[in-house]
C-alpha positions as CSV (number, residue, x, y, z in Angstrom):
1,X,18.8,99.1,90.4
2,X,22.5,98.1,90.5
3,X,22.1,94.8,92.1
4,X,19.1,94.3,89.2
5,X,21.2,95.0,86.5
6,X,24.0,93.0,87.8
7,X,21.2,89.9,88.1
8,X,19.6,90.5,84.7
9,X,22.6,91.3,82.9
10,X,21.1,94.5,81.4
11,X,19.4,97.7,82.3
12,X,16.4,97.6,80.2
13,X,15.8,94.0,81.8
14,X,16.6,95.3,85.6
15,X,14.6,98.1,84.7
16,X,11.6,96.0,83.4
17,X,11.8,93.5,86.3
18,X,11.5,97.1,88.8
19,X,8.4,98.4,86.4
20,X,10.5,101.2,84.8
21,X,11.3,102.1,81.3
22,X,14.9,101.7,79.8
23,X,15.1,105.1,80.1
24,X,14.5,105.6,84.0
25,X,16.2,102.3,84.3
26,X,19.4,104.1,82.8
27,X,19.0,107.4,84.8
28,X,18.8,106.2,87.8
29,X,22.1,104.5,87.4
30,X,23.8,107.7,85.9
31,X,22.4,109.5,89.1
32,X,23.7,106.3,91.3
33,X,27.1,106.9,89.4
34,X,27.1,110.6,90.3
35,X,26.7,110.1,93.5
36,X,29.2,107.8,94.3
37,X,31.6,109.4,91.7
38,X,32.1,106.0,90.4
39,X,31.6,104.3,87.2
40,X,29.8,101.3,88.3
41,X,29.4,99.3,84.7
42,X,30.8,99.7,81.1
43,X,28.2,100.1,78.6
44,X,27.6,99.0,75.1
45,X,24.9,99.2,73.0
46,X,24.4,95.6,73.0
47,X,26.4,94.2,76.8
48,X,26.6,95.7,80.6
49,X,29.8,94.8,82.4
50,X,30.7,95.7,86.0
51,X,34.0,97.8,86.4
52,X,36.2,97.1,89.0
53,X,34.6,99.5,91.2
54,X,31.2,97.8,90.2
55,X,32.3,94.6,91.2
């Protein structure tokens, strides 16, 4: 999912291009996130950046 959205640019792409909805395609980063303790992008409503840690 993190390598997706890093390709596609967005989540709801990454998680189209993995059959998943936006929404599952959003969770499983939040859970990726937790796990790592890391904040792998910056979100907007409209744009998905890497953070530092992300890149």
């Amino acid at each position: 999912m993190f390598l997706r959205t890093l390709e596609r640019g967005g989540i709801a792409a990454a998680g189209r291009s993995l059959g998943l909805s936006a929404m599952a395609a959003s969770r499983a980063l939040r859970e990726l996130e937790g796990d790592l303790a890391l904040r792998l992008f910056d979100r907007t409503t409209r744009h998905v950046a890497p953070t530092e840690a992300g890149q």
